[in-house]
N, C-alpha and C positions, 0 to 999 in steps of 0.2 A: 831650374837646371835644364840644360837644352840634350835631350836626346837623338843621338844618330844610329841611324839603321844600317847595316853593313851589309850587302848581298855577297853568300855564298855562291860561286858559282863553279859546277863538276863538269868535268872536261868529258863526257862519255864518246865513247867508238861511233864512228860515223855509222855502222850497222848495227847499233845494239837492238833496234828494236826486233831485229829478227830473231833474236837469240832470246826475248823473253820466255817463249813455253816450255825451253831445255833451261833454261836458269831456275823456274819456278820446278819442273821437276827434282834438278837437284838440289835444290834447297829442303826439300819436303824430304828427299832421301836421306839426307845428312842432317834433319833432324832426328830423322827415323831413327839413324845410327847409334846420335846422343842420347834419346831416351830411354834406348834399348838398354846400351851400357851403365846410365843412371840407376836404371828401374831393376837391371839386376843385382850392381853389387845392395842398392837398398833392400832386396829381398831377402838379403842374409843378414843384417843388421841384428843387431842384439836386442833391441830395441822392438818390444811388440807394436807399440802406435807405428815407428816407421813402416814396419810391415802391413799393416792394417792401411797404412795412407799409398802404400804400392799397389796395393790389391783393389782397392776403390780405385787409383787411376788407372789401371790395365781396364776394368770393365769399363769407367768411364768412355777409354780408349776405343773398347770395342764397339760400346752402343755408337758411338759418335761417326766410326765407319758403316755399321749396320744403318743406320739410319741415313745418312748420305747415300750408301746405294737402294737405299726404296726411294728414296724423294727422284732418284736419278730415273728408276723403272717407272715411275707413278709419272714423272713429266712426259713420257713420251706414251704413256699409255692416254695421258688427256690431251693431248693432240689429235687422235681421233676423237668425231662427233660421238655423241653418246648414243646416236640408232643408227650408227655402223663399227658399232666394237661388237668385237666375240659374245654371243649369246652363252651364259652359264649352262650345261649340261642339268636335265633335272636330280641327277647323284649330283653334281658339284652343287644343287643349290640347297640340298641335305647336308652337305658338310660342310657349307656357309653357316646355316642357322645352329649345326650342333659346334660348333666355333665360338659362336652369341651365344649359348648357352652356357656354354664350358667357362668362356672370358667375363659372363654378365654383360656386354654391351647392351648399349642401346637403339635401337634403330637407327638414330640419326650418323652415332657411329659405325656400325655396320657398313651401312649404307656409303659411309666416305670412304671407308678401307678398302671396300673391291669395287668402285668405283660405278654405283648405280643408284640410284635414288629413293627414297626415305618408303615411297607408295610400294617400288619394287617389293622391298623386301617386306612390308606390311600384307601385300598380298599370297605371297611365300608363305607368310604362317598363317593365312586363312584357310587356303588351301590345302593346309595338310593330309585331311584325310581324303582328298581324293582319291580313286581310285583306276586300274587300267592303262594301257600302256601309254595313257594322253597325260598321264598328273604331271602337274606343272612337276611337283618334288615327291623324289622315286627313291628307293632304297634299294638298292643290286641284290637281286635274287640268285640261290646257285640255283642251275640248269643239269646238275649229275644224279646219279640214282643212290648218295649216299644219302642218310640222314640233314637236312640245314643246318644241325648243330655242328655236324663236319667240316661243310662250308666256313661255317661261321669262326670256328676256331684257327682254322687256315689263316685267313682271311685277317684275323686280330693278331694273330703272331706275327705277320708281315708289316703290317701299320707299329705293333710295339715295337719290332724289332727288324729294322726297314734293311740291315745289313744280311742278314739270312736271304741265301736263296733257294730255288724248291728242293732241294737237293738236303741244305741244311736243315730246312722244316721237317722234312720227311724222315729223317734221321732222328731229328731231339724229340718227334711226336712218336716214332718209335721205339725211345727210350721209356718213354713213356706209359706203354701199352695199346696206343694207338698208330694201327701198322699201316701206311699209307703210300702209294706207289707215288715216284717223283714225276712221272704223269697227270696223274690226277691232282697233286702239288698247283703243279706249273698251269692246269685247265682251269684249277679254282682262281688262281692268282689273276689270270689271265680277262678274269671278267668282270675287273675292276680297271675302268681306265685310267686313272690317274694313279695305277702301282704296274707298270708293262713288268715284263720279265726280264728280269737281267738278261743282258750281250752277253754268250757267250765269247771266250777265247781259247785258241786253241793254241798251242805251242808247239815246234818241232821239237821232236829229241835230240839231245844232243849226241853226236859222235862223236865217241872218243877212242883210238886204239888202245890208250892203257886199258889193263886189266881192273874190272868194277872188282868194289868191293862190297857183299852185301852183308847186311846184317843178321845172325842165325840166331841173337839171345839178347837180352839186355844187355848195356854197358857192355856193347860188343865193337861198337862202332860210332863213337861221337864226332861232332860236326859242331864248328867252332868258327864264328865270322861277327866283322864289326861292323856299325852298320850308324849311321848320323840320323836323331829326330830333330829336326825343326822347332823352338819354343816361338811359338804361335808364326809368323811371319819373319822371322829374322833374317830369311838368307838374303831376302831381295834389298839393295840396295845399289846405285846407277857409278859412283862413285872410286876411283882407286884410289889406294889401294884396301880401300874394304870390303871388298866385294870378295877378296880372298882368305879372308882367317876364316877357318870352321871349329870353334870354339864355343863356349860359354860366354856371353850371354848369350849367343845367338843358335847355337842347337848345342846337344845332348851329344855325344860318344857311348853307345850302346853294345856290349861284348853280349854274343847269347850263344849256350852251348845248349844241342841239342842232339838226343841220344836216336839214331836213324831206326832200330826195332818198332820203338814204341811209341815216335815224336814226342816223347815227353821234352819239354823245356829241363834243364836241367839248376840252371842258375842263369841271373841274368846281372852286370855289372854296369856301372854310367861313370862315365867319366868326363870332365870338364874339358880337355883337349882328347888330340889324338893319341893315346894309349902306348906307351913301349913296349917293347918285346919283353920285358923285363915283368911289368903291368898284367900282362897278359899272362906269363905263365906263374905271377903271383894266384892271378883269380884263379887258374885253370889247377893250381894245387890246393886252393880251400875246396874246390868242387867234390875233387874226389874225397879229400879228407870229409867233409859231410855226406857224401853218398855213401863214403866206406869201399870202392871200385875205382877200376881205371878201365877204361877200354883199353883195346888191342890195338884199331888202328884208330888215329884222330886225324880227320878232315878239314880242309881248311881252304883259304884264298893263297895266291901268291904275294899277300902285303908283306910290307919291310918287317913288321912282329914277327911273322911265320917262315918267314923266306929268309931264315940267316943260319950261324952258325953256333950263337947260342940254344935258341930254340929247337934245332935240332941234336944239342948235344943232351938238354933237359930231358925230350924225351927218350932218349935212347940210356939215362941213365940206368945202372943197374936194377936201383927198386921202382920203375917200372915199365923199361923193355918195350914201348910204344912206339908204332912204326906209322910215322907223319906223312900225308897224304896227302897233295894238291889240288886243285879245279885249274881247268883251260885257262888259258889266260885267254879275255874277249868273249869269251866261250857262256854263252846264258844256257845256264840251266844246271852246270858241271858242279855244284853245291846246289843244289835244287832243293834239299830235305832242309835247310838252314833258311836259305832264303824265303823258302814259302812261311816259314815261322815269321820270319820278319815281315814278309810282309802283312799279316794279319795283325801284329805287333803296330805298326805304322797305320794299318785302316782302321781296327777296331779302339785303337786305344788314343793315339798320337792326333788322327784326323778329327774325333768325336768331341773333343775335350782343350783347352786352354794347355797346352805343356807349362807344367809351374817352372818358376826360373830356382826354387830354393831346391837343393838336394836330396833334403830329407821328403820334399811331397813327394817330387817324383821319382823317389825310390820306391813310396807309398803305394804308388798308382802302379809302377812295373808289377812290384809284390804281387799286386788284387787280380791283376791281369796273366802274371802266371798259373797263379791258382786257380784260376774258371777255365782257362785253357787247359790245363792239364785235369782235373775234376769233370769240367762242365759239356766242353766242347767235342761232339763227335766228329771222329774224322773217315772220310769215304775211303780213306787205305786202307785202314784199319776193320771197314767193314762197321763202320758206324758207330765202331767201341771211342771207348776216350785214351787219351795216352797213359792216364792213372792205372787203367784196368790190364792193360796189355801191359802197362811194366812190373804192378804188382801181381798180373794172372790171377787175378779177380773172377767171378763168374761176371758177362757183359750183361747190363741193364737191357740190351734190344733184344735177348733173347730168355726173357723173364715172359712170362704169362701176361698177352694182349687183353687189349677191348676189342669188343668188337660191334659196332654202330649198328650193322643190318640186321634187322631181328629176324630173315628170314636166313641167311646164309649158315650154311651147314657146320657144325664146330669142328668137322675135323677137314676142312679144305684149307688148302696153302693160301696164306695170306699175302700181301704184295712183297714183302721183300723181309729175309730177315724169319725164317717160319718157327713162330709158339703155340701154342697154348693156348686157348680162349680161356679167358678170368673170367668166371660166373659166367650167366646166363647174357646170350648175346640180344642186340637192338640196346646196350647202355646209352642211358645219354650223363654226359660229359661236361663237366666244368672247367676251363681254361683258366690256369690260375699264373702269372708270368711276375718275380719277383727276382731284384736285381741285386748283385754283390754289391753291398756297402755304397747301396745308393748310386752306384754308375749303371747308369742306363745304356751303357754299351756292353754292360756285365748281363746279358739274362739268363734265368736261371725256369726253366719251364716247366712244370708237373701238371698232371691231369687226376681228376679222381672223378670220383663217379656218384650222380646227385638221381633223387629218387624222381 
């Protein structure tokens, strides 16, 4: 039997070839889009394997971008010759090999991953004990007149807990009993190169001619605003009309009410779209029925939930007589005690962590993270206390009975910030012990005790 071949032939645009690098972007987008939507409704599946086979493809997902952009940094780093690339620091060639250590590499591996050869780093760990300011590999000495064990604790709080800056260190180490000025914070930090000191930012205040309202007691004055988490990357997409829904799969709907006395978080709600008026002051009446309180006045944005005529007729009802309160419109800063919540909500929790697409984890995860925030986290309003301790008027942890490192300083002089009590006999030295809520490592939880 005689076969014929038939030629297909596609009539393409006289310019298409120009248009390949925006075709192939959106392509890649709008898969983006379908997998996203796939991988969510499958996360709710009833079905444990399905869920189990979603979760192996998100990480799959993620090493596969992780690994394309090192293969991306690593091509253009072996474009330079290998005796004119950046010499390693002799600290950076101490935290190469305690890297091999920690991983088990091998030399030969080593040696490929930061891009130097096999002899380099066999001569690195000949050398170790060198000593004087020529060793090939050096460990950062502090240069202050506290105890090195000071140093040292500084120093390991930063590396575990790379989101803290000296301000917070100085603060949970004086919860602690170790009182430490955020000077001497920010000198220790400082003399490690590869951890600089957070940027400063400073903000203006905002002016406003209404009359402020402050806070004189607890559940005196709540503060109420909505706010969108991102599940991992989802908003980006090149594409319309998807570039506009803010929904589920692609971010979170986050309601958080927080009480302005004592920053305590009060509750926090997720929702799958964007929230109704109706929504909102469902949440905003379990709050108070579990607090057992209502504020006076409650604070808020100008959104369509807050800005209508139901919402303000709820709160003005009889049983509970609540007078509703706005922020500027455009105006940054005019809900400043909400927003700063959020935003530590967004960097410690949302930036650290994969946002789960199922409901119930990332109710999981909000819960762990209200709780260490409220319990765990000192706040510099507050004077270093936590929100738990000013709402329930607690005696504050920073001003309990210090350590005190110098064995020669006098026990009854003012300490850096925060003045106690010296606990026993002073020159203690100190054990750094840093353990995290329920295994999140954005969670830490820091004590000190005192070793012989």
């Amino acid at each position: 039997m005689r076969k014929t071949r038939r030629r297909i032939s596609l009539h393409l645009h006289k310019g298409w070839a120009k248009h390949v690098r925006s075709a192939v972007l959106h392509a890649i987008a709008l898969s983006h889009y379908a997998i996203m939507h796939a991988r969510g409704r499958a996360a709710n599946s009833l079905s444990a394997d399905v869920r189990l086979r979603v979760e192996k493809e998100r990480l799959q997902y993620k090493d596969a971008a992780q690994q394309e952009e090192i293969r991306i940094k690593d091509a253009r780093m072996l474009q330079i010759p290998a005796h004119q690339r950046p010499r390693y620091l002799p600290t950076e060639r101490m935290a190469i090999l305690e890297l091999k250590a920690a991983q088990g590499w091998s030399l030969a591996e080593t040696a490929r991953r930061f891009h130097v050869s096999t002899q380099t780093i066999s001569s690195w760990m000949k050398r170790l004990n060198e000593e004087g300011p020529q060793a090939l590999v050096q460990i950062s000495q502090p240069v202050n007149k506290f105890p090195e064990c000071v140093g040292y604790l500084v120093r390991r709080l930063r590396v575990l807990c790379p989101t803290m800056g000296k301000k917070k260190i100085a603060a949970t180490l004086a919860r602690e009993g170790l009182h430490l000025a955020a000077t001497t914070v920010g000198r220790m930090l400082r003399e490690i190169p590869s951890l600089p000191e957070p940027v400063k930012t400073t903000e203006k205040p905002s002016s406003n001619n209404a009359k402020l309202v402050v806070a004189k007691r607890p559940n005196h004055v709540w503060h109420v605003d909505l706010t969108i988490v991102p599940i991992t990357s989802g908003f980006w997409t090149t594409w319309f009309p998807f570039a506009l829904p803010q929904c589920w799969p692609f971010c979170w709907w986050v309601a958080v009410v927080v009480d302005q006395f004592s920053r305590r978080v009060m509750e926090t709600a997720t929702f799958h779209q964007q929230p109704t008026s109706r929504a909102v002051r469902t949440f905003l009446t379990r709050i108070m029925g579990q607090a057992g309180a209502k504020p006076k006045y409650l604070i808020s944005d100008q959104g369509p939930q807050f800005k209508c005529d139901a919402y303000r007729s709820w709160c003005k009802h009889r049983r509970r007589k609540i007078t509703p309160r706005y922020g500027a419109i455009g105006q940054h800063g005019s809900i400043a005690v909400v927003e700063r919540a959020i935003k530590t909500v967004k960097k410690n929790c949302a930036r650290l962590l994969l946002v789960p697409l199922r409901p119930e984890k990332f109710r999981t995860e909000l819960d762990l993270f209200t709780a260490w925030y409220n319990e765990s986290r000192p706040h510099t309003t507050l004077r270093d206390r936590t929100p738990n301790e000013v709402y329930y008027r607690r005696f504050p942890a920073v001003r309990k009975p210090r350590y005190e490192p110098r064995a020669r300083w006098p026990r009854g002089s003012p300490c850096a910030r925060s003045w106690a009590l010296t606990r026993g006999r002073t020159g203690a030295r100190l054990e750094l012990n840093v353990e995290f809520l329920a295994g999140r490592r954005y969670l830490p939880i820091v004590t000190l005790r005192r070793v012989a």
